[in-house]
OpenMM code with the backbone's topology and positions (N, CA, C; nanometers):
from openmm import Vec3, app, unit

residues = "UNK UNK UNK UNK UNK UNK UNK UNK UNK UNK UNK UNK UNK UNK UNK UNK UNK UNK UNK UNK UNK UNK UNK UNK UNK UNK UNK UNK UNK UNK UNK UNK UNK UNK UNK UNK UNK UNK UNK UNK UNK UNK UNK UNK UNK UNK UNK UNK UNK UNK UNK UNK".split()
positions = [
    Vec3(-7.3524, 10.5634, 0.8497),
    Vec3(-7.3128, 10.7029, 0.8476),
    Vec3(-7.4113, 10.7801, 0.9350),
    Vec3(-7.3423, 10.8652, 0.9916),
    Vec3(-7.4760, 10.8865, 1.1124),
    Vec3(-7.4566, 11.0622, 1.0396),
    Vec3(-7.5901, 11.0878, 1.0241),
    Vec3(-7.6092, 11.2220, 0.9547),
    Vec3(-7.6090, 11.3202, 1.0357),
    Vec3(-7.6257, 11.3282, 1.1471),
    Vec3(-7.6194, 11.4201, 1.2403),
    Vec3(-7.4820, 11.4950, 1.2937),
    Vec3(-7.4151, 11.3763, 1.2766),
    Vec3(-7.2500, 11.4397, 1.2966),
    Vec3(-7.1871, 11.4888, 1.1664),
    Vec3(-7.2685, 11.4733, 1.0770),
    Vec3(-7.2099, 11.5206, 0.9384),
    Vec3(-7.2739, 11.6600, 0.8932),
    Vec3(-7.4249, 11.6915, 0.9374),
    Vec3(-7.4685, 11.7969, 0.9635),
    Vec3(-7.3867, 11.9182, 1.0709),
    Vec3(-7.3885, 11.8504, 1.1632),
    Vec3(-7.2670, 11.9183, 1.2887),
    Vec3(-7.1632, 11.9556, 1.2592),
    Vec3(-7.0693, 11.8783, 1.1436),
    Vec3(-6.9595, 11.9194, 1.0587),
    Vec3(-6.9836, 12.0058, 0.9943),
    Vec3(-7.0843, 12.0854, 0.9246),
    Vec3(-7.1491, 12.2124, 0.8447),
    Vec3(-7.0751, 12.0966, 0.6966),
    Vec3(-7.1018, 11.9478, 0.7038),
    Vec3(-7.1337, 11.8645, 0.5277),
    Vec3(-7.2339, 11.8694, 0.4300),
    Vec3(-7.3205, 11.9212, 0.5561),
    Vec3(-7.4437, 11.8402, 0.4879),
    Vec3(-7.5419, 11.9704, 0.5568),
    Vec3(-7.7108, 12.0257, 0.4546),
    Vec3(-7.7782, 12.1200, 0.5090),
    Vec3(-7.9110, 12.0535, 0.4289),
    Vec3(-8.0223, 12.1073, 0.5028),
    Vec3(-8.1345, 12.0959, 0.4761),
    Vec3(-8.1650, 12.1428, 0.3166),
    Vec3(-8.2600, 12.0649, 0.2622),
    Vec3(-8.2759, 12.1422, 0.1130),
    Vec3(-8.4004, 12.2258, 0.1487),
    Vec3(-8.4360, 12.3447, 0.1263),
    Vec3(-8.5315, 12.4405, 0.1194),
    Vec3(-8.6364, 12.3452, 0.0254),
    Vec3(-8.7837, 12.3926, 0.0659),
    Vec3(-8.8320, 12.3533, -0.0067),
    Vec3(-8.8779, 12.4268, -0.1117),
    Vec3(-8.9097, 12.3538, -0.1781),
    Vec3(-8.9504, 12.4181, -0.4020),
    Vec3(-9.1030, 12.4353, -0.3401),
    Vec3(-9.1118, 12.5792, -0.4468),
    Vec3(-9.2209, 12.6574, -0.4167),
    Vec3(-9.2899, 12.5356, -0.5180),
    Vec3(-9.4373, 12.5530, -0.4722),
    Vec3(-9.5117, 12.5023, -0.5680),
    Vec3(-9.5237, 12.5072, -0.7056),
    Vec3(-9.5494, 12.4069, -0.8239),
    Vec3(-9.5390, 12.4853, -0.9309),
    Vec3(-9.4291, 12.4066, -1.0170),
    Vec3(-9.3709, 12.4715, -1.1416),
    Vec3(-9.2357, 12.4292, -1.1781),
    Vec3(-9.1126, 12.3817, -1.1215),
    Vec3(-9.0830, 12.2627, -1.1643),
    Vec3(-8.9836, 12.2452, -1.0701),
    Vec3(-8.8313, 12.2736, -1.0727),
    Vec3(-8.7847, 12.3034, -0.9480),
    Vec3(-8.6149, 12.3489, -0.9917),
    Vec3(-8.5488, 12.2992, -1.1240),
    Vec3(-8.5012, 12.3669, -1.2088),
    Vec3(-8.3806, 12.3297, -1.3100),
    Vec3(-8.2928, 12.2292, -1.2564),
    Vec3(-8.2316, 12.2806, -1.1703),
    Vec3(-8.1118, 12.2203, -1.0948),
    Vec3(-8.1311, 12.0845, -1.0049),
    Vec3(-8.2706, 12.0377, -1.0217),
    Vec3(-8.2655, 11.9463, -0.9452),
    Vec3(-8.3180, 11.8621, -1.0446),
    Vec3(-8.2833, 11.6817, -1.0273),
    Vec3(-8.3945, 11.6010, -1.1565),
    Vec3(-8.4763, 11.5523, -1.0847),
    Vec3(-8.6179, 11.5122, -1.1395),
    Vec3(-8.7452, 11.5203, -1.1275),
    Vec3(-8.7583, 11.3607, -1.1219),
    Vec3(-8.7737, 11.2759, -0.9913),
    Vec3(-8.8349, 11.1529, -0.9774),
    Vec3(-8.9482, 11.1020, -0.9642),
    Vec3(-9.0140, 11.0315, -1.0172),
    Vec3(-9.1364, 10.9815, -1.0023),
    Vec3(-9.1280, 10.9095, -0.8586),
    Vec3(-9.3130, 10.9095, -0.8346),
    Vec3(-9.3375, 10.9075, -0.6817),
    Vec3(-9.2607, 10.8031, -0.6299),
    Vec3(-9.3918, 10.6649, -0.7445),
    Vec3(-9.3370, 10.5647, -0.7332),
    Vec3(-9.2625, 10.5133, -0.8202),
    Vec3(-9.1700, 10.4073, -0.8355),
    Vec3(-9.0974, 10.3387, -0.9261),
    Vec3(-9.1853, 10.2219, -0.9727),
    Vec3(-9.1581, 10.1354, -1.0447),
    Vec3(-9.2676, 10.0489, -1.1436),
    Vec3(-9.2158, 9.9116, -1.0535),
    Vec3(-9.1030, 9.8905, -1.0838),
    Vec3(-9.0758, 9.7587, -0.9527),
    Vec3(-8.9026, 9.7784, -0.9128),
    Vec3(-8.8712, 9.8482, -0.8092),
    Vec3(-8.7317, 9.8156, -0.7684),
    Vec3(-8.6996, 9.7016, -0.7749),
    Vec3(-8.5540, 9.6995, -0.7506),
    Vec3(-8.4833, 9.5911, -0.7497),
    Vec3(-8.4452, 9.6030, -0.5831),
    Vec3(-8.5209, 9.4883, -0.5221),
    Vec3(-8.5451, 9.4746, -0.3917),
    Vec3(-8.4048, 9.4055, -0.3830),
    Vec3(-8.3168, 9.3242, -0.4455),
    Vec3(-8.2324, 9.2253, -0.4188),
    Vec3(-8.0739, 9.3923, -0.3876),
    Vec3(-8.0604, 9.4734, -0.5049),
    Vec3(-8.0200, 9.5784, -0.5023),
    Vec3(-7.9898, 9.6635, -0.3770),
    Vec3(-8.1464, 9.7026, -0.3077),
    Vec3(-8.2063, 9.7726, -0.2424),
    Vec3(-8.1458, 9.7318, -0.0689),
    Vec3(-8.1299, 9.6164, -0.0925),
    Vec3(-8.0708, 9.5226, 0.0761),
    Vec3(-7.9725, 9.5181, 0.0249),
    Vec3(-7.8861, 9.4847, -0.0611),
    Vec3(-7.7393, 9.5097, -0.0244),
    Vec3(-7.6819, 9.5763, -0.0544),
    Vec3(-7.7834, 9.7198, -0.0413),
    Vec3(-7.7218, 9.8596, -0.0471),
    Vec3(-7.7186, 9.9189, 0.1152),
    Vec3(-7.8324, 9.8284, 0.1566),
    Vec3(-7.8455, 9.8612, 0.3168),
    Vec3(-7.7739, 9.7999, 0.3933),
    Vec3(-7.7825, 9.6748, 0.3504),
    Vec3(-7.6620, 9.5792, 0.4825),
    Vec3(-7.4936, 9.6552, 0.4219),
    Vec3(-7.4719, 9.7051, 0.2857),
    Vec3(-7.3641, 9.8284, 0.3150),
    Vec3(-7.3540, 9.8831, 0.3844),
    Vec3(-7.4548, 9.9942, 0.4229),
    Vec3(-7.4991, 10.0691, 0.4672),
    Vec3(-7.4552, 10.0982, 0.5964),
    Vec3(-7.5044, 9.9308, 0.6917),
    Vec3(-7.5098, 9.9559, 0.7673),
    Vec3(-7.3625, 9.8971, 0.8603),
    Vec3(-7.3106, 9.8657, 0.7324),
    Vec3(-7.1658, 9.7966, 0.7880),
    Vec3(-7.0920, 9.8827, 0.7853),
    Vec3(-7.0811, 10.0158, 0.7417),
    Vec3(-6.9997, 10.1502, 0.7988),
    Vec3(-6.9998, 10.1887, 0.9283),
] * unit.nanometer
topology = app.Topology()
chain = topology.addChain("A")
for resn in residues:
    res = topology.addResidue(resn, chain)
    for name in ("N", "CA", "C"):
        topology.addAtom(name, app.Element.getBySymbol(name[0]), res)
């Protein structure tokens, strides 16, 4: 999916960034890191990915 032509379409916009501090309501709150992905998951979400 090439994001640039989907931006160009007015799909897709930059998220503003969150003031320091509390964080948006509206958005959920991820930790930095994760404890151990699922690397097996993670690639054949990409070789999806990249077969569009």
């Amino acid at each position: 999916v090439d994001l640039r032509r989907l931006a160009a379409a007015g799909l897709v916009e930059p998220v503003a960034p969150a003031a320091p501090g509390a964080p948006d309501p509206g958005r959920i709150a991820f930790p930095e890191v994760t404890a151990d992905p699922d690397v097996a998951l993670l690639r054949r979400l990409r070789d999806a990915l990249e077969a569009l």
